[in-house]
N, C-alpha and C positions, 0 to 999 in steps of 0.2 A: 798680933791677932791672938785666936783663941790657941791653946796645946790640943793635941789630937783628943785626949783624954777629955777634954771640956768644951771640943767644937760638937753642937746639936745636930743629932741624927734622926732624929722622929721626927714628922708633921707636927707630934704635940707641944715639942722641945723650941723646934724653929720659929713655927706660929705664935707660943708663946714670946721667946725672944724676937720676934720682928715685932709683935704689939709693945712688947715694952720700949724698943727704941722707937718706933714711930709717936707712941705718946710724950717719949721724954726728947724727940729728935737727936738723939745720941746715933749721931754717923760711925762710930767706931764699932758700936754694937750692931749698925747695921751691916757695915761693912762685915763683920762675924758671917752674919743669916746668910749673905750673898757666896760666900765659901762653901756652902752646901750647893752641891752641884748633881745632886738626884732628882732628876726630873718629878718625879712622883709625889714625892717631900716637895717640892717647890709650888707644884701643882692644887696639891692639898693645900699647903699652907695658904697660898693669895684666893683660892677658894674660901676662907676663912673668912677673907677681910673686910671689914665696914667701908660704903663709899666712901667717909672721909679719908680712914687709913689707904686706900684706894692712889685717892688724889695725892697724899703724902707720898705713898712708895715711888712714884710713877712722878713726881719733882726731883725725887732724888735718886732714879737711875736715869732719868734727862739729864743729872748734872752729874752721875758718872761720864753717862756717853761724851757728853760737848768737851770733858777733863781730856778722854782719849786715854787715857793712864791704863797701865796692865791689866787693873782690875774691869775695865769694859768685859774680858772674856767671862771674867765671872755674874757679870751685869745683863748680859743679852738675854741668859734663860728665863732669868724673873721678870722682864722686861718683855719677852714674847710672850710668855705665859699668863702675865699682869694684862695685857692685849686682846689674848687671845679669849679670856676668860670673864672679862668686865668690858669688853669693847663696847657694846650701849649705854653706860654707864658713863664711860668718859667722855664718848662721844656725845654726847647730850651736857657738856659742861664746856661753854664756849673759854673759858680758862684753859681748860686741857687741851682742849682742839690748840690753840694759841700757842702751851706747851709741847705739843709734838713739833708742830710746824716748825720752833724753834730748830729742832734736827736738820734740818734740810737747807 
């Protein structure tokens, strides 16, 4: 992962690194953004996001969850917050309804 000195602490820092891996689908940069674990920064950031970028983040902390792996602790906040924040959004996209249920 990143060094303490080059993990992103701003809303502007993280939002910009979660757009750049969401458009190049670079998991390892995402995995980065998901190490920031300040609700607020989090908050802000998926507030930022375009419905596609949206449906991107929200595929790929479906496919942290189903992994199970360590990093799910780090996956749940941007995952409730991604939920919490664009829930009519997703919901109105019978793919994504499809994609959560997968969870269950």
């Amino acid at each position: 992962m990143t060094s303490p000195s080059t993990k992103p602490s701003s809303t502007d820092s993280v939002h910009v690194l979660l757009k750049q891996a969401l458009c190049a689908d670079d998991r390892v940069l995402l995995l980065d953004c998901l190490l920031m674990r300040d609700e607020k920064v989090i908050a802000n950031s998926i507030s930022l996001l375009t419905p596609s970028d949206v449906r991107k983040l929200l595929d790929f902390l479906i496919s942290i969850v189903q992994s199970r792996g360590a990093v799910l602790v780090c996956a749940l906040p941007w995952l409730k917050s991604l939920l919490l924040q664009h829930a009519s959004a997703i919901m109105s996209q019978d793919s994504s309804i499809r994609a959560l249920n997968s969870l269950y």
